[in-house]
N, C-alpha and C positions, 0 to 999 in steps of 0.2 A: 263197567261199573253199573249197579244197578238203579233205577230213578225212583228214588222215593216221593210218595204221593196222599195225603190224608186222604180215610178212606171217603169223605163228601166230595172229593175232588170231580170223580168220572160222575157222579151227578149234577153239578156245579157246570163241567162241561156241557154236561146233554142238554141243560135246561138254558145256557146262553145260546148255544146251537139253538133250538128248536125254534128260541123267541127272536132269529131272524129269517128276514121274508124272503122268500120261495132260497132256501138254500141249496148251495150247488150238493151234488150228490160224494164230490173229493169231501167236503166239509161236514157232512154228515158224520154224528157219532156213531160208531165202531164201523164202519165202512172201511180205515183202512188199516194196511194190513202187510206195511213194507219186508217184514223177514217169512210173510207168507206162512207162521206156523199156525194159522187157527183163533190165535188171539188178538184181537183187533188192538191198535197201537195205544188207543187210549186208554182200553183196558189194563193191558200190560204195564202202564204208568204209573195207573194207579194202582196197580197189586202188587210193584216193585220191582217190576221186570222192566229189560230192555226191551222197547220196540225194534231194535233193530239187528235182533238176535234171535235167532233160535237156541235157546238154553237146552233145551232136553236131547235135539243132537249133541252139540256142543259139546256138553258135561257126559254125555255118555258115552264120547269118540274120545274121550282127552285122556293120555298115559297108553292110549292103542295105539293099534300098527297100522287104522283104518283113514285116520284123517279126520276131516269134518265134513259130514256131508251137506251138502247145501239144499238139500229136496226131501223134503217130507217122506217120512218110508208109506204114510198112507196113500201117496199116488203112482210109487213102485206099478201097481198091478193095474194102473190106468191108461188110456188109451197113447199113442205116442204119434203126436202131429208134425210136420214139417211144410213150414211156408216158404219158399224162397223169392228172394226180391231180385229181383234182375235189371241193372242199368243197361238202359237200351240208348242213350245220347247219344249224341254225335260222334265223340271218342271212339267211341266202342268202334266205328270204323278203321281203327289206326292198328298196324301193322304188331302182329307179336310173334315174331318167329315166320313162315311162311303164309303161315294166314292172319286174320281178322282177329282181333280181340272177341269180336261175338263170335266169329264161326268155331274158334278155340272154344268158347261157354259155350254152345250148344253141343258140342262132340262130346263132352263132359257130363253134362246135363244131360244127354242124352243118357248113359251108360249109370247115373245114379239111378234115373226114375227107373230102369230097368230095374235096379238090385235093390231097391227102398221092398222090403219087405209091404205085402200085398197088404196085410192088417193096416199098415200105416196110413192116416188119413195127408194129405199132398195137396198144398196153394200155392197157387205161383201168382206171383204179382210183377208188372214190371213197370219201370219211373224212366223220366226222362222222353217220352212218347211225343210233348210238345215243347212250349215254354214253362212256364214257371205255372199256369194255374191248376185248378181240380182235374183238368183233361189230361194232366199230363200224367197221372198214376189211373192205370188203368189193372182191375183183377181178372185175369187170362181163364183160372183156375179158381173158385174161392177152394178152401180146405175141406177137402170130403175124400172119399173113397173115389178119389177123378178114373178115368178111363186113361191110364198112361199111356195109348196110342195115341189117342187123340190130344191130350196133350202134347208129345212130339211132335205132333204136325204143326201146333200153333207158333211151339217154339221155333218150329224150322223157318216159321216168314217174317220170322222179326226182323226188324230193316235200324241199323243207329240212324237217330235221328234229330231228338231236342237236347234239354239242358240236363241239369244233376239237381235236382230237388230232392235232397236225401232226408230233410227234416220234416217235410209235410208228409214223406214214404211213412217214416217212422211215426209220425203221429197217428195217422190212420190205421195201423196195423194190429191197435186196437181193435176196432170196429170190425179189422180181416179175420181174428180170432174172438170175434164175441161168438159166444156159446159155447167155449173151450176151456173156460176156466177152470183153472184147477187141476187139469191134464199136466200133460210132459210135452210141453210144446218147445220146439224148436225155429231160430229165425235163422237164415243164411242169408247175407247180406251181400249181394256181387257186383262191385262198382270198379271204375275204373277213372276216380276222379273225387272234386270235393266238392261239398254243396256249394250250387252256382246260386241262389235261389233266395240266399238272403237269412234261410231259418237257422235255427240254432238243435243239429241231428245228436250233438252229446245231450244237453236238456232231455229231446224228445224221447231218447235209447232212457235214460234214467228214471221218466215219467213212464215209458212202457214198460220199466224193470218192477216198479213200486205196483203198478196196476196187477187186478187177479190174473191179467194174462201170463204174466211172468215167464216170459220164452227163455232158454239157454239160447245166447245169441257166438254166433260166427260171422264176423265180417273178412271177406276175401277181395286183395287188394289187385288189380290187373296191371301190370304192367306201370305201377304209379311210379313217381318220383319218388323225393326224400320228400317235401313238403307234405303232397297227397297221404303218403305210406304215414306221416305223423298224423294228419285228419283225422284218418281211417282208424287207426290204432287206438286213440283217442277215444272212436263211437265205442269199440270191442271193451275198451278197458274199461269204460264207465258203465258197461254192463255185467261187469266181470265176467265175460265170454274172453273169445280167442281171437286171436289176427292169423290172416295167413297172408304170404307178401307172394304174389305169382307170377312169373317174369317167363313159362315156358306152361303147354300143354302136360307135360309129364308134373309140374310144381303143382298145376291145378289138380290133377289125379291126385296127386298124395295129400291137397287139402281135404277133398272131400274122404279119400281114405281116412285121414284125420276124425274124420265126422265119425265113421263108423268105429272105431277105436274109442273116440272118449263116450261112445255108448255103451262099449262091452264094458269098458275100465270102469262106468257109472254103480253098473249092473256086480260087476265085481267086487266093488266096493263096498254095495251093499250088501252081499252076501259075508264079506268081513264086518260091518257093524251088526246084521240080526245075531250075532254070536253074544254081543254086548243089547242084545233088544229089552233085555227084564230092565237093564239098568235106564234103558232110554224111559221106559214105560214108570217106572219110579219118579224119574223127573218131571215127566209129562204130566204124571197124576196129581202130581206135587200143585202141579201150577195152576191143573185142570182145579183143584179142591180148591184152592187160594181163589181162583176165578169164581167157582158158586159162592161161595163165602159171599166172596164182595157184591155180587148179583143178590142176593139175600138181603143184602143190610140194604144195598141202594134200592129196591123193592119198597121197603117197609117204609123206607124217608118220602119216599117217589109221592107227588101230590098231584098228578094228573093222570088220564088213562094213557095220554103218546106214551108217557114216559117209561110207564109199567108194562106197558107193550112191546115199545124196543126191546127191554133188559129181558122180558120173555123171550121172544125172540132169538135172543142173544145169547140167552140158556140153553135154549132146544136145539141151536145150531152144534153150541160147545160139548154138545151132550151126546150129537149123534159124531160129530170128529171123537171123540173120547171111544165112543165104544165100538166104531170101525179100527181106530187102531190096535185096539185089547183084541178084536175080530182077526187082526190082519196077520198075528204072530204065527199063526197055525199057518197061513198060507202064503206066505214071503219066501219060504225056501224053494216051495214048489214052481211059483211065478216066475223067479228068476233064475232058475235053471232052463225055465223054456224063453228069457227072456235073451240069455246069452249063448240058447243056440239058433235062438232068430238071426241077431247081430252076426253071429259068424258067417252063418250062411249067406246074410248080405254082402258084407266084407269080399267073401270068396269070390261074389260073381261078379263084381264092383271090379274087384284087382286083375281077375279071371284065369281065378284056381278053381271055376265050373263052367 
């Protein structure tokens, strides 16, 4: 349903915003930006749209064979990051088949960073390293074009050892992907246990989902119980990411096979919606026009320079998203045709059909 808003409203907003002191930057008008399409929530409130939707995928997937897609087609042809978090506790020492729960993760881990296509920028983080404070998330890897050899190495000395701080993981993992916004980030989440630590990791998973980071999150369960397996599932859902439940070496291979799968099916997908793309671009323009409109009037009302500044601002942003995507129609076929014979090729070496 759509939230109707008089149009003084998003100025009414901005100017009780402004007139409190040092405001946080979540609070800030048009900062945020939960269905991630471009229009910031306030805005979208008050031009009659949901903030909590992307309309112009939406309306332009609906009565197709394509679905809904959940990712902007303008970051299609953007870089594609992968962080993975790795519980290193105590646990992780305990028996899963003939070996270790970590020495199981590292034989695995091992075999992805091999086949993680070389473009892809790779973090590894790992938790549980002490007790419960800041020392106990420590970044191995931040996200960049790492050296995968030397990354193997670091992973080969990991040793289980402290608690499950999975909430302060997640909170941070912002900060692990600042200067990534906006990309195709991915989070793999590898635990073998439920936060020990006191935080609250579905909160955190939901607040990292809303943020620009907005990773596709995987969390992968090791050898958990019923209890743990419902925690875990819990972080995944409230991201609306995946679970994988791992009980053997070969279960962990086919999660992470998993991984490379729901990248081709992503990529696939979108080659089923640019067929319906004039229609997305209708929608989009629909709302893009409704948005200057309302940037126009609120301009003219605006009695300070903050104010006429932000809604500039806020114009020239929504102006350059508008005319990369009218830019992108020409070259979305081409991209993701090399995008899902990347993904194959990884898959292949991953399962070791090369």
């Amino acid at each position: 349903m759509n939230i109707k808003c008089k149009p003084s409203s998003l100025l009414t907003i901005f100017t009780l915003l402004v007139s409190l002191s040092s405001p946080s930057l979540a609070d800030a008008p048009f900062s945020k930006d939960v269905d991630h399409d471009g229009f910031p929530d306030d805005l979208e409130i008050a031009t009659g749209f949901n903030p909590r939707v992307n309309e112009p995928l939406k309306k332009s997937s609906r009565g197709g064979r394509c679905g809904v897609i959940k990712t902007d087609l303008i970051k299609v042809g953007k870089p594609q990051n992968v962080l993975i978090l790795l519980d290193v506790s105590g646990s992780m020492s305990a028996k899963m088949g003939t070996d270790t729960r970590m020495e199981v993760a590292k034989k695995v881990l091992y075999r992805y960073l091999d086949a993680l296509p070389r473009e892809m920028k790779v973090g590894f983080v790992i938790y549980g390293k002490s007790s419960c404070g800041e020392d106990s998330v420590e970044v191995i890897a931040p996200v960049g074009r790492t050296d995968r050899k030397a990354l193997k190495e670091l992973v080969k000395d990991l040793r289980p050892r402290g608690s499950t701080p999975l909430a302060r993981t997640i909170e941070r993992t912002r900060d692990f992907l600042k200067g990534f916004e906006g990309e195709n980030n991915t989070l793999i989440i590898i635990s073998d246990g439920m936060e020990s630590c006191g935080g609250s990791p579905v909160q955190a998973i939901i607040d990292l989902k809303e943020s620009e980071a907005n990773p596709e999150v995987t969390v992968i369960g090791l050898n958990v119980d019923r209890r743990t397996r419902s925690h875990l599932s819990k972080i995944a859902g409230a991201a609306e990411g995946s679970y994988a439940d791992v009980k053997s070496e070969e279960d962990f291979v086919k999660a992470f096979a998993g991984f490379f799968s729901k990248m081709n099916k992503f990529y696939k997908d979108i080659v089923c919606i640019t067929r319906q793309y004039n229609s997305y671009l209708t929608y989009e323009t629909e709302q893009y026009n409704k948005s200057k409109a309302y940037i126009m009037k609120a301009l003219m009302k605006a009695k300070d320079d903050g104010t006429r500044d932000a809604l500039k601002a806020l114009e020239k942003k929504l102006e350059k998203n508008h005319r990369e995507r009218e830019e992108a129609k020409d070259k979305l076929n081409e991209m993701i045709s090399n995008k899902i014979e990347e993904i194959d090729r990884a898959t292949n070496k991953f399962i070791g059909k090369e």
